[in-house]
C-alpha positions as a Markdown table, in Angstrom:
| # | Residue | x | y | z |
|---|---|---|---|---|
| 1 | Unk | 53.9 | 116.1 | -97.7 |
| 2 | Unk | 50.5 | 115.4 | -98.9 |
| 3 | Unk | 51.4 | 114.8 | -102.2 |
| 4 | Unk | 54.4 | 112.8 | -101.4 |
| 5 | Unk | 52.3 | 110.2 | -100.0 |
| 6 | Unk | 49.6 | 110.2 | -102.4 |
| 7 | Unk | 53.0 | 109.2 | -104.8 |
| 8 | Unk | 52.8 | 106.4 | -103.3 |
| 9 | Unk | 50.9 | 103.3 | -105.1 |
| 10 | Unk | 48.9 | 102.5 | -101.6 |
| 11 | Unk | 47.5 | 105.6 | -101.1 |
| 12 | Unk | 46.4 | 105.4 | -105.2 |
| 13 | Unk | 49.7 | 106.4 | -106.9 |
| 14 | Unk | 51.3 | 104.8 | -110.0 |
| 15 | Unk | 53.5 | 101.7 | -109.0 |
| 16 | Unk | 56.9 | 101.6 | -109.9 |
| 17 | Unk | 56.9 | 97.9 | -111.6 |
| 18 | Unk | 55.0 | 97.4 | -114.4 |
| 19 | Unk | 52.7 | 94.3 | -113.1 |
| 20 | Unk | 53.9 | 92.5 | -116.2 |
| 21 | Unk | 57.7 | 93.2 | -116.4 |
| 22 | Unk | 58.2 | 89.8 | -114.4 |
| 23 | Unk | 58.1 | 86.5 | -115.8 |
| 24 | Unk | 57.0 | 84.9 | -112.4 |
| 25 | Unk | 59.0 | 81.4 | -111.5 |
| 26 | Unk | 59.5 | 78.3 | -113.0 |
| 27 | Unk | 59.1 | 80.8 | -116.0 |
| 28 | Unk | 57.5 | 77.5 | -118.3 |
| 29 | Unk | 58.9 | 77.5 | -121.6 |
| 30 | Unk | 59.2 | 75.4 | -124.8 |
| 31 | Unk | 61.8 | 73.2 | -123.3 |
| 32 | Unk | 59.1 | 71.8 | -121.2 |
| 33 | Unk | 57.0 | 70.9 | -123.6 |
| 34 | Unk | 59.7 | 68.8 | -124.9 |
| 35 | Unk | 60.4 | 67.6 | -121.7 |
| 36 | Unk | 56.4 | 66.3 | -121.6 |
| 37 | Unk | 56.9 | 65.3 | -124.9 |
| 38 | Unk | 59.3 | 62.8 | -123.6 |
| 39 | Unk | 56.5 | 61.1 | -121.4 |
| 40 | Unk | 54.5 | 60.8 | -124.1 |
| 41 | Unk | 56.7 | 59.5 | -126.6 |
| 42 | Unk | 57.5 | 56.7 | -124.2 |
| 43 | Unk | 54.3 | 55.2 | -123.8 |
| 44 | Unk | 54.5 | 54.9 | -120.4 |
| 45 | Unk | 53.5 | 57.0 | -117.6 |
| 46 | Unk | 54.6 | 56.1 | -114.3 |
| 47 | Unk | 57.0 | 52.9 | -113.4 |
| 48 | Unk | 59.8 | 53.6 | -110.7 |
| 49 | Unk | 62.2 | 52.2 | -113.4 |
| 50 | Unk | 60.8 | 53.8 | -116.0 |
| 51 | Unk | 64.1 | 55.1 | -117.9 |
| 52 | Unk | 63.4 | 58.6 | -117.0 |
| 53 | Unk | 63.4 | 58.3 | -113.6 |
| 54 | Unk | 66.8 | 56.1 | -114.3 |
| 55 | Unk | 68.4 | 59.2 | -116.0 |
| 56 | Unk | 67.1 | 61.8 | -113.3 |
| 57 | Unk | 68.7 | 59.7 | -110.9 |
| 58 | Unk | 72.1 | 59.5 | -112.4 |
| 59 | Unk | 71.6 | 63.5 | -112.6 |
| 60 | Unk | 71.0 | 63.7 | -109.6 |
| 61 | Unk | 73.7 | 61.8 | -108.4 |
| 62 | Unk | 76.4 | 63.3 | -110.6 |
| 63 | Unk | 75.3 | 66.9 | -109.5 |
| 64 | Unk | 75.6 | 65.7 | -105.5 |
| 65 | Unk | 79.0 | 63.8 | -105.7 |
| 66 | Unk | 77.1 | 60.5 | -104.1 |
| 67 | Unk | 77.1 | 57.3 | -104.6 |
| 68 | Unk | 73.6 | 56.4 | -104.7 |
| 69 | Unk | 70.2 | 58.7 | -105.4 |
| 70 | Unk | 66.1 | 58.1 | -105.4 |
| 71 | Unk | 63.3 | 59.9 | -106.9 |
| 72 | Unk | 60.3 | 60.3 | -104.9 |
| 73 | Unk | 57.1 | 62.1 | -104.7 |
| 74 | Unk | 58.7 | 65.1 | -102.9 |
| 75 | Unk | 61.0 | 67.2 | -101.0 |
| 76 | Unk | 59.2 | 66.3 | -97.9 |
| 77 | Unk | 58.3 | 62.7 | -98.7 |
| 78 | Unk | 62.4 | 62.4 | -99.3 |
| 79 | Unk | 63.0 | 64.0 | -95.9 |
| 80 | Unk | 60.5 | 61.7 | -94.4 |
| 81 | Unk | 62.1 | 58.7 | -95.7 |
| 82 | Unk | 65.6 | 58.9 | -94.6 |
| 83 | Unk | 64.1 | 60.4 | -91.0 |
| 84 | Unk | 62.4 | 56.8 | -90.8 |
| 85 | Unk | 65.6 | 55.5 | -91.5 |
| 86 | Unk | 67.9 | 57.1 | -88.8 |
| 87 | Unk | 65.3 | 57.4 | -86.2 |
| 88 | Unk | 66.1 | 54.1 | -84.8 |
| 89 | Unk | 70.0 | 55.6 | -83.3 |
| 90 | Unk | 67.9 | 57.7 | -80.4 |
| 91 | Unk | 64.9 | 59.3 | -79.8 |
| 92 | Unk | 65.2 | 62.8 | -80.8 |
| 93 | Unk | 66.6 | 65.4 | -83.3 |
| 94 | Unk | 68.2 | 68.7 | -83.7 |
| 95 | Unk | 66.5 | 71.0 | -85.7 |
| 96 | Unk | 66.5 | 75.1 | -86.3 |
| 97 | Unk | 63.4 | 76.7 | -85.0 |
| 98 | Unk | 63.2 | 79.3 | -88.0 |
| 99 | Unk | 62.3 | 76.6 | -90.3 |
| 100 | Unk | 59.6 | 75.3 | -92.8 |
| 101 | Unk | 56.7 | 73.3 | -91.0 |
| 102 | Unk | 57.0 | 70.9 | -94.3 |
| 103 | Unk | 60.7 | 70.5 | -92.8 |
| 104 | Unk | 60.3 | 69.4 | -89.9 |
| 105 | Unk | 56.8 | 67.2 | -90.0 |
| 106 | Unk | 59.0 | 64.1 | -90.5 |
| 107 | Unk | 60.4 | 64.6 | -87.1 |
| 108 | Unk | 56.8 | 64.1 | -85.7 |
| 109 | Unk | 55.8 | 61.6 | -88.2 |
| 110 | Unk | 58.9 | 59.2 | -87.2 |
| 111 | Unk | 57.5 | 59.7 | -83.2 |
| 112 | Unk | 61.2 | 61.5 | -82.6 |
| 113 | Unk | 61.4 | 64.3 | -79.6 |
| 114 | Unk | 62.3 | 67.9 | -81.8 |
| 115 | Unk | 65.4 | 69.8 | -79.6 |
| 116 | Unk | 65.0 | 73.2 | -81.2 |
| 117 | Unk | 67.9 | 75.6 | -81.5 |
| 118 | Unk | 67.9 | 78.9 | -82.1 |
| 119 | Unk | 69.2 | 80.5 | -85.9 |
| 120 | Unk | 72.3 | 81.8 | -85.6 |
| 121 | Unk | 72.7 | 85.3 | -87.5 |
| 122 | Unk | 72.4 | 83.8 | -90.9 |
| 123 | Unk | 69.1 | 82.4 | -90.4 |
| 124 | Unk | 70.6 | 78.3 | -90.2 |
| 125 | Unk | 70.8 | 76.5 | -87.5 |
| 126 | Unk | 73.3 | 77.4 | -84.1 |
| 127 | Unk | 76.4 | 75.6 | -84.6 |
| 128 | Unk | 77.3 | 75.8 | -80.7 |
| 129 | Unk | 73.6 | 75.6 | -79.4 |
| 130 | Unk | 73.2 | 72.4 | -81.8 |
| 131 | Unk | 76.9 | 70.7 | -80.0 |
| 132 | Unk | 75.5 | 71.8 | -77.3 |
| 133 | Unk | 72.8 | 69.5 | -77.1 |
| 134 | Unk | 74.6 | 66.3 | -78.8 |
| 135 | Unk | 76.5 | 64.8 | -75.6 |
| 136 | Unk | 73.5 | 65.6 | -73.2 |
| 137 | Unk | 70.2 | 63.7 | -74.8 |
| 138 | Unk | 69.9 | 60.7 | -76.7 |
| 139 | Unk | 70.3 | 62.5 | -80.1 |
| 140 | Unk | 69.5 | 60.5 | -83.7 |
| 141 | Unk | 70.4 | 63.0 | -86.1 |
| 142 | Unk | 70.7 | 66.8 | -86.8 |
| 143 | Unk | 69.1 | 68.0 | -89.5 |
| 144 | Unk | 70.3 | 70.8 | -91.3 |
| 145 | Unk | 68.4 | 73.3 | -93.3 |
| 146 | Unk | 69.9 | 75.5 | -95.8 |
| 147 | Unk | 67.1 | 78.4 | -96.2 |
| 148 | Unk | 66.5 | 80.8 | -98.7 |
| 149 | Unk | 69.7 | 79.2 | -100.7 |
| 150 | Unk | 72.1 | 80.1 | -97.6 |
| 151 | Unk | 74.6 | 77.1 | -97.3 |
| 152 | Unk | 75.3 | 76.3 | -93.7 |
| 153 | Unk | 78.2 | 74.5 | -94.1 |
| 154 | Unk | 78.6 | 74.1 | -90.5 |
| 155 | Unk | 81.8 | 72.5 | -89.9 |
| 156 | Unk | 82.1 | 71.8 | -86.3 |
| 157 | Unk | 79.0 | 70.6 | -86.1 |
| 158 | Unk | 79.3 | 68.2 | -88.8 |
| 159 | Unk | 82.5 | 67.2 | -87.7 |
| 160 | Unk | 80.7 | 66.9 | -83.8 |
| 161 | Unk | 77.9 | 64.6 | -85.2 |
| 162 | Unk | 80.2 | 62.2 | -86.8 |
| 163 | Unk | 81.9 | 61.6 | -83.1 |
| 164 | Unk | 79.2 | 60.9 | -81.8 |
| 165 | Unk | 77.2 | 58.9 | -84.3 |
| 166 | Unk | 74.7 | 61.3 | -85.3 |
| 167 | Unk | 73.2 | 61.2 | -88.8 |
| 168 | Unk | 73.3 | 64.5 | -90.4 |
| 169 | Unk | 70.3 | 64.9 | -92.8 |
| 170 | Unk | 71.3 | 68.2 | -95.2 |
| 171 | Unk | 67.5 | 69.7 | -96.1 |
| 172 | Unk | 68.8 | 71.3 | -99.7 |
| 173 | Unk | 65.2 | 72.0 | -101.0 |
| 174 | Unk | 66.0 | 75.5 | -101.4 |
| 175 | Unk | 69.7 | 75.3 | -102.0 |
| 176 | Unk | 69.6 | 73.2 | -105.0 |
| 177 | Unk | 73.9 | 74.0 | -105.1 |
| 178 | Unk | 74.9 | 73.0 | -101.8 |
| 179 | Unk | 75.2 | 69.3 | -102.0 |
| 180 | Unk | 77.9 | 69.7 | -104.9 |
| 181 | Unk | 79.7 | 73.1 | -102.7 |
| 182 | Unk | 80.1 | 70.7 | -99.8 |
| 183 | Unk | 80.8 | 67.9 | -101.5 |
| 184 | Unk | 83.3 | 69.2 | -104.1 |
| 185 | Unk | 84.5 | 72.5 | -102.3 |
| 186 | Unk | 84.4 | 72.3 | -98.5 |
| 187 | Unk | 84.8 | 67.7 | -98.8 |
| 188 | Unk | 82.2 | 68.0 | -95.9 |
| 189 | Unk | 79.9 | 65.1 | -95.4 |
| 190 | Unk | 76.5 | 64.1 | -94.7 |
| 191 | Unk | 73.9 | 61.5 | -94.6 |
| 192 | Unk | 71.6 | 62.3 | -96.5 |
| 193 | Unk | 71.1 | 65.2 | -99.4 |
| 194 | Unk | 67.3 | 66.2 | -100.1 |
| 195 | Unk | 66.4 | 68.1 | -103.1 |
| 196 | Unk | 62.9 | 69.3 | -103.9 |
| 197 | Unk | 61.1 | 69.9 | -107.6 |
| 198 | Unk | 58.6 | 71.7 | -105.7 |
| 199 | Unk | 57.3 | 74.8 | -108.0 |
| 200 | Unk | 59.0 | 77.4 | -106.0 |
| 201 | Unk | 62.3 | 75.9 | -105.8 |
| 202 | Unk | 65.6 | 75.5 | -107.9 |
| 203 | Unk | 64.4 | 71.8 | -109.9 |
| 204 | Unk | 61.0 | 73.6 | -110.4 |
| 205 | Unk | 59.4 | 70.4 | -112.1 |
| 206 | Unk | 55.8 | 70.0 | -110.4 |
| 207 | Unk | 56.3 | 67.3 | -107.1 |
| 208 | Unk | 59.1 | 65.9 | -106.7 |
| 209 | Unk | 62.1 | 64.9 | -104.5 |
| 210 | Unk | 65.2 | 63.3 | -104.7 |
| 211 | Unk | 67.3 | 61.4 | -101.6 |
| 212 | Unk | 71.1 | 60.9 | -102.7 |
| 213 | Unk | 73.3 | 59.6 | -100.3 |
| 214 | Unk | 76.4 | 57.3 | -100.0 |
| 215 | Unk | 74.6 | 54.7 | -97.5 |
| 216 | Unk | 73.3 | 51.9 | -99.4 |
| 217 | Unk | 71.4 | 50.9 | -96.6 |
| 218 | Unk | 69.3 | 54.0 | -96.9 |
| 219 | Unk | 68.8 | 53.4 | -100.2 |
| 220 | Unk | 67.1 | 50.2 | -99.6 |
| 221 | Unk | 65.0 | 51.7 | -97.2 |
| 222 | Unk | 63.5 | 54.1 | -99.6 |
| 223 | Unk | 62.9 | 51.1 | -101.8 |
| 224 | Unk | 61.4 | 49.8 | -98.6 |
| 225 | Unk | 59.3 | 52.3 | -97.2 |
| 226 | Unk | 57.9 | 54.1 | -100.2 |
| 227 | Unk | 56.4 | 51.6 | -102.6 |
| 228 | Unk | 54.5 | 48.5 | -101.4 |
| 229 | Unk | 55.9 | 46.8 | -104.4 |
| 230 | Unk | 59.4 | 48.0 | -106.7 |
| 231 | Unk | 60.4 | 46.9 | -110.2 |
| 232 | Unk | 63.4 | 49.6 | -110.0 |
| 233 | Unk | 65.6 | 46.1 | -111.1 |
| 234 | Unk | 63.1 | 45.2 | -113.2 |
| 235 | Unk | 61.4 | 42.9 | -111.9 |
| 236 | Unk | 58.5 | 43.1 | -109.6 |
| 237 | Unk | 59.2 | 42.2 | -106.2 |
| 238 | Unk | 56.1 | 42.9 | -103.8 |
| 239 | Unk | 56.9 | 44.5 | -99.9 |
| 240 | Unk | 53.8 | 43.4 | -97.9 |
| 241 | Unk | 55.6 | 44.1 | -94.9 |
| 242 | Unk | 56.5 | 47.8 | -95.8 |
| 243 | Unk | 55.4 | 50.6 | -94.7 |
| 244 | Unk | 54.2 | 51.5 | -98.4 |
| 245 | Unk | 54.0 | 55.5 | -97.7 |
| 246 | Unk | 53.7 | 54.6 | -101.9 |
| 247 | Unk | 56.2 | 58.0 | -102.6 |
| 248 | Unk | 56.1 | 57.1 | -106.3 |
| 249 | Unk | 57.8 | 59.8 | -108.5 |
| 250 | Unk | 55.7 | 61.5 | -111.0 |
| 251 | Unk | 57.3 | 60.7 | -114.5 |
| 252 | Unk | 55.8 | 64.3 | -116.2 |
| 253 | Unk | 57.8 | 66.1 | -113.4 |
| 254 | Unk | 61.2 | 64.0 | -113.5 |
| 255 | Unk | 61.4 | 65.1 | -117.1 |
| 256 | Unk | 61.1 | 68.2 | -116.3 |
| 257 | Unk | 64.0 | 68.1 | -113.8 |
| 258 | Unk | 66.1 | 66.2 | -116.0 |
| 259 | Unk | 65.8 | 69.6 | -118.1 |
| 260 | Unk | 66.5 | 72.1 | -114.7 |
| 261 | Unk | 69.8 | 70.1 | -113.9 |
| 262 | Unk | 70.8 | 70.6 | -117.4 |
| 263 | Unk | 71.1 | 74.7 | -116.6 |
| 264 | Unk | 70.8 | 74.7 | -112.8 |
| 265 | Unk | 74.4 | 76.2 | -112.8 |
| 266 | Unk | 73.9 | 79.5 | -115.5 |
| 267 | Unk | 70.4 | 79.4 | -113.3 |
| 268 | Unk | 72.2 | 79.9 | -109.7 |
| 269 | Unk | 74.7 | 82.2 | -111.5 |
| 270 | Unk | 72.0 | 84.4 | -112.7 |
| 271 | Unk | 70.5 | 84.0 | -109.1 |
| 272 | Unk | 73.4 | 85.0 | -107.5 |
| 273 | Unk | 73.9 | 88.2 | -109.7 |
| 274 | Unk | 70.5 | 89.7 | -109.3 |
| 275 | Unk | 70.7 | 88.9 | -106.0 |
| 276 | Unk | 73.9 | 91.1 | -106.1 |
| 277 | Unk | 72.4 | 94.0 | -107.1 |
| 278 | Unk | 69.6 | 94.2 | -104.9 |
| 279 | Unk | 71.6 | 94.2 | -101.5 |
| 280 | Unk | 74.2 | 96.2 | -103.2 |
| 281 | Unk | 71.2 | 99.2 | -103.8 |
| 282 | Unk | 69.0 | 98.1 | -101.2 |
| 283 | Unk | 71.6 | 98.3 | -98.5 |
| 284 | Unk | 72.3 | 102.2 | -99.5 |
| 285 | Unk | 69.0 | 102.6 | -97.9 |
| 286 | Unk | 69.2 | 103.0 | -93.9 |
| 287 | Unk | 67.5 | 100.8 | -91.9 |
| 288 | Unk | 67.7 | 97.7 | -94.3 |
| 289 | Unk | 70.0 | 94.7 | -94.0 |
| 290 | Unk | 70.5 | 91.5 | -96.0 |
| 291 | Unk | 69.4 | 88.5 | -93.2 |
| 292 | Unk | 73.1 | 86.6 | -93.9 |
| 293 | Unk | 76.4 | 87.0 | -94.7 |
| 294 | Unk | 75.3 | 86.0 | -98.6 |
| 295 | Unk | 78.9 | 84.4 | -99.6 |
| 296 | Unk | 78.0 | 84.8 | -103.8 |
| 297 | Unk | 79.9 | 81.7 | -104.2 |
| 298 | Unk | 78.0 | 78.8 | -102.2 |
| 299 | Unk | 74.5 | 80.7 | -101.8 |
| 300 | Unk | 71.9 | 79.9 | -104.4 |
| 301 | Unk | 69.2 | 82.3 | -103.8 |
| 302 | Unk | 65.8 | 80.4 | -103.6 |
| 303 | Unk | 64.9 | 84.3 | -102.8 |
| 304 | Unk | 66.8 | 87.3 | -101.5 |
| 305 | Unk | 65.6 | 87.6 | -97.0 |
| 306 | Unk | 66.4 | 91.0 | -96.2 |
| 307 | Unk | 65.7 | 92.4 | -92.5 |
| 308 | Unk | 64.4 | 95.8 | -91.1 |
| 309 | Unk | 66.4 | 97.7 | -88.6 |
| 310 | Unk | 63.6 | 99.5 | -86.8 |
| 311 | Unk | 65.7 | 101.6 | -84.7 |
| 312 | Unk | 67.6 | 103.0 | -87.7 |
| 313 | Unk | 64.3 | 104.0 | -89.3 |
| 314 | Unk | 63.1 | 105.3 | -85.4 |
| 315 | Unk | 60.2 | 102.8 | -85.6 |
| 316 | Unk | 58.7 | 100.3 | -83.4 |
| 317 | Unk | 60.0 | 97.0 | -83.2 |
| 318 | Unk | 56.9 | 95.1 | -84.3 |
| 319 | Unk | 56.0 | 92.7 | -87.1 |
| 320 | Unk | 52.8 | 95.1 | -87.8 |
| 321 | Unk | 54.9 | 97.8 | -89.1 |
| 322 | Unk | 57.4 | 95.2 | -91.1 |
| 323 | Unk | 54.0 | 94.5 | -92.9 |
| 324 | Unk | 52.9 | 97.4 | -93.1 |
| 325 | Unk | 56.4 | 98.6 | -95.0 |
| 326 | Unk | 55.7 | 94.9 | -97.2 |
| 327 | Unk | 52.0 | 96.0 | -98.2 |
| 328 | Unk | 53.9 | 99.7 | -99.2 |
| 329 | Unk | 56.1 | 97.8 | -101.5 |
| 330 | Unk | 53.4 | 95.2 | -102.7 |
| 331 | Unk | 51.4 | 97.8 | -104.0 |
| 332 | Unk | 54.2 | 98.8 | -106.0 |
| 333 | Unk | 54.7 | 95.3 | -107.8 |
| 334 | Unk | 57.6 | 95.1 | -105.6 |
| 335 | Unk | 57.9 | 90.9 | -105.3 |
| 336 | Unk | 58.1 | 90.8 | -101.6 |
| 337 | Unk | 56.4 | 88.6 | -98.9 |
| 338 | Unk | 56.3 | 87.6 | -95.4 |
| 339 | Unk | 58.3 | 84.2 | -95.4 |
| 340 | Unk | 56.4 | 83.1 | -91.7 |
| 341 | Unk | 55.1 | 84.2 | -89.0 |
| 342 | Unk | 55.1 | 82.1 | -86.5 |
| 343 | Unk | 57.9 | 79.7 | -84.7 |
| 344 | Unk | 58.0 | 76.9 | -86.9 |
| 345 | Unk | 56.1 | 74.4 | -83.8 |
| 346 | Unk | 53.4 | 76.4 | -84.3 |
| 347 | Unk | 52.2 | 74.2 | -87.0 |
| 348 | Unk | 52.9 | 71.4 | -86.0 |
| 349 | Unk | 49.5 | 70.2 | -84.1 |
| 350 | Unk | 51.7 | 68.0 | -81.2 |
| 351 | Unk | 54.0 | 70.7 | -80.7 |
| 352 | Unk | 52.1 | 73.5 | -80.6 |
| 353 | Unk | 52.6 | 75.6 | -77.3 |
| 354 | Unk | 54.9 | 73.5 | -75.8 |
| 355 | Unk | 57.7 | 75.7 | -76.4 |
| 356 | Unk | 58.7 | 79.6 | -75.6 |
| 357 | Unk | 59.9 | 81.9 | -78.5 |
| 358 | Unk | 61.0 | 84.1 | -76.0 |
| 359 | Unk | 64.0 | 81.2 | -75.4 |
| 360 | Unk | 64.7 | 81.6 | -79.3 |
| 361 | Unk | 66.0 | 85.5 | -79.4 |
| 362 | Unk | 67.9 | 85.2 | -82.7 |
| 363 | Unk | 64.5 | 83.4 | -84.1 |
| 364 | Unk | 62.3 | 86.2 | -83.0 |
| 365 | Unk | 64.2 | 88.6 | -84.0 |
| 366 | Unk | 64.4 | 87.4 | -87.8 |
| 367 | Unk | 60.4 | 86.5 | -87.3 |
| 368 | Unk | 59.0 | 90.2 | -86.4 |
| 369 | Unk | 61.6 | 91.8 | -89.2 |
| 370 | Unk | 62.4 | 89.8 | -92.2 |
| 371 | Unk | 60.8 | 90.0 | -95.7 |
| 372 | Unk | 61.6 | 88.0 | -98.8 |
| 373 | Unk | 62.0 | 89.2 | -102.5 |
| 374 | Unk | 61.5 | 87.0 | -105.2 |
| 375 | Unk | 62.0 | 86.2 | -108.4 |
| 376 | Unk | 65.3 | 86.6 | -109.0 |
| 377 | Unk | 65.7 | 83.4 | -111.0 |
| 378 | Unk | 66.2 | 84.1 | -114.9 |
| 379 | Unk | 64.9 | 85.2 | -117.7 |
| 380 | Unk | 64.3 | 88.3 | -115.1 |
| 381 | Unk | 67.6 | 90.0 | -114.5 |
| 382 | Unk | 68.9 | 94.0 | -113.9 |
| 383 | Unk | 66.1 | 95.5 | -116.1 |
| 384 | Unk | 63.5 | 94.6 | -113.8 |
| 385 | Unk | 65.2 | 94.9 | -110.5 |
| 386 | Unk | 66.8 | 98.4 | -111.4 |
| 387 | Unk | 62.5 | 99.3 | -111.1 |
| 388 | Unk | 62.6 | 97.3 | -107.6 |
| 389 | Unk | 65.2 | 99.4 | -106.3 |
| 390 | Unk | 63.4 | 102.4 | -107.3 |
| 391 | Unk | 60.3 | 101.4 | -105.6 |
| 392 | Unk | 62.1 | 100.9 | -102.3 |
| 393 | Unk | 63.4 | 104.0 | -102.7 |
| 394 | Unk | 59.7 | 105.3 | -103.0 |
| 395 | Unk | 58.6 | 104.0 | -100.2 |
| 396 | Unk | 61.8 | 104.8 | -97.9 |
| 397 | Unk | 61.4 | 108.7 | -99.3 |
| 398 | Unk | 57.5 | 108.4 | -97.2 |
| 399 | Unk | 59.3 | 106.4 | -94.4 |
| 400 | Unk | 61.7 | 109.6 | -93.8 |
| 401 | Unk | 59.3 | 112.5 | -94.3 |
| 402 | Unk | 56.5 | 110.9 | -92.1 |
| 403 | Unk | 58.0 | 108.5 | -89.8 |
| 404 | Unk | 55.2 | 106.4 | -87.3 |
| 405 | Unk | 52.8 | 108.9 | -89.0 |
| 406 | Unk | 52.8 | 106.9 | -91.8 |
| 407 | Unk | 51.9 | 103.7 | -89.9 |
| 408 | Unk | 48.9 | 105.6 | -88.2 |
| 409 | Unk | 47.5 | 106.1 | -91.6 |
| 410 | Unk | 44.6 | 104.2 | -92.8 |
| 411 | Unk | 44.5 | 103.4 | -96.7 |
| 412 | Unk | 43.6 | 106.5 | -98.7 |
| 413 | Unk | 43.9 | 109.0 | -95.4 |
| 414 | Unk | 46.3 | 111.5 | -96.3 |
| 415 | Unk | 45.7 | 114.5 | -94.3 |
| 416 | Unk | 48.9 | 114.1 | -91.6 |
């Protein structure tokens, strides 16, 4: 037994991934250079009409199915915008409590009361707790986020919303597919559509967000809101009046993404595949679960959230000994890490403490037991995930032969 834990990378034994044998995400290459090239070449560095920002929108609103589309600084700058925008219908919003603080920070900013609902079993938002809630408080919109590249299509809901004059705000920044699955696939509709060209997601490009819609008037908004003066028609009209949150987009980064949309779909594929594989192995293994339902056709995999099931593995049900099984596979140059910790009020100054996770079971449960893997986006594919699956398998060997033992154990303790 001794020397099956000293196997183990931990406890000092050889980890199962070469440290190297990933090429982490958004995997730079010479295509981005050219991409920066561009910039250069132009002579001109910023501008909101600047004619890269002109082509990234027209991506942008090809790949969504809308009408209309706006670059600015970033996911959560877009978000913000068309928040401000809806925000006058009512004085709250619907949001998921397992969500991303950077989500749901507009919803404080724009001085609307959050209604949190608990996830359902896919890690999105409740569809019934969420209708719940519509015909009972003075509701502006429901925004719904599509985590870890889970599409929540959400029909009722949406459906619900539309009755009753809710704005539904679709928070894509980690399904970079779902505004063209709804719009092309399921016909569903929505508000708004935000994208992100944050480093970790999808449009990997830097900063960067993107707002495509149908509304017109939320189009002029962002024009309104985000610059305290616009040459987008070329000429320069000046906003004193605005807001001027000045959500410029960065000119280097919209190259960039003008590249990602170019191979976003072989990108998701390749996503979706190596995501395949992993819950297809790593479910063999008991007492692990993907977190959803994973439909390979309309999820895009930001990452791949699997869940423990503690009483399979006849271990406590606690988030220390979730970590402890994450710092196991860490050591092995498993890519794995803690998504959160905490409710998502938590970090949100205002909020904080006001509300009871104990009234969000489904959101609690997902908080003490889920774990991310990453890197799944190309060029990494089977070759490097077949040496994943064999580290799990490490580790869940030591899980069966000492059981809570091995959670008792201090680093470099052996003697059980």
């Amino acid at each position: 037994m001794q020397n099956k834990l000293k196997n183990l990378a931990y406890y000092g034994g050889k980890p199962s991934v070469e440290k190297s044998s990933f090429i982490p995400w958004p995997a730079p290459n010479t295509n981005h250079l050219n991409a920066l090239q561009r910039v250069l070449d132009s002579g001109k560095f910023h501008r909101v009409n600047h004619p890269l920002i002109e082509e990234l929108e027209a991506r942008s609103r090809e790949y969504c199915g809308t009408q209309y589309s706006r670059a600015v600084s970033s996911g959560s700058a877009a978000l913000h915008v068309a928040t401000n925008y809806f925000a006058g219908k009512g004085n709250s919003a619907i949001v998921c409590a397992l969500n991303w603080p950077g989500a749901i920070a507009a919803i404080a900013h724009c001085g609307l009361d959050p209604i949190f609902v608990d996830t359902a079993e896919d890690g999105c938002i409740d569809e019934a707790s969420a209708i719940s809630h519509m015909d009972k408080e003075n509701v502006s919109l429901v925004q719904i986020t599509h985590l870890f590249g889970n599409c929540a299509s959400r029909n009722k809901l949406r459906s619900y919303a539309r009755a009753e004059n809710i704005a539904i705000i679709d928070d894509c920044a980690q399904a970079a597919n779902v505004p063209r699955y709804l719009q092309h696939t399921l016909h569903l509709e929505s508000d708004a559509y935000i994208l992100s060209g944050n480093g970790a997601k999808h449009l990997a490009s830097g900063e960067l967000g993107l707002l495509s819609t149908n509304s017109i008037g939320l189009i002029e908004h962002v024009d309104n809101v985000s610059l305290s003066s616009s040459s987008r028609k070329g000429e320069r009209i000046f906003s004193p009046s605005s807001l001027g949150y000045n959500y410029r987009p960065n000119v280097f980064s919209a190259s960039i993404a003008i590249d990602r949309f170019s191979e976003i779909d072989e990108q998701i594929k390749i996503r979706r595949e190596n995501a395949q594989y992993l819950v297809t192995h790593l479910e063999k293994l008991p007492g692990i679960n993907r977190l959803f339902g994973m439909d390979y056709e309309s999820s895009g995999f930001c990452s791949v959230p699997m869940r423990i099931n503690f009483k399979a593995l006849g271990l406590p049900e606690t988030a220390e000994v979730r970590n402890r099984i994450v710092e196991l596979l860490a050591a092995e140059n498993v890519p794995v890490t803690v998504w959160l910790t905490r409710p998502v009020w938590e970090y949100i100054p205002i909020w904080k403490n006001k509300y009871d996770l104990d009234n969000y079971p489904n959101t609690k449960a997902i908080l003490n037991s889920m774990f991310c893997i990453s890197e799944i986006a190309p060029p990494n594919g089977i070759s490097q995930l077949h040496a994943v699956v064999q580290a799990f398998e490490k580790v869940w060997e030591a899980i069966n032969i000492f059981g809570i033992e091995l959670f008792d154990t201090e680093r470099g303790n052996c003697e059980i």
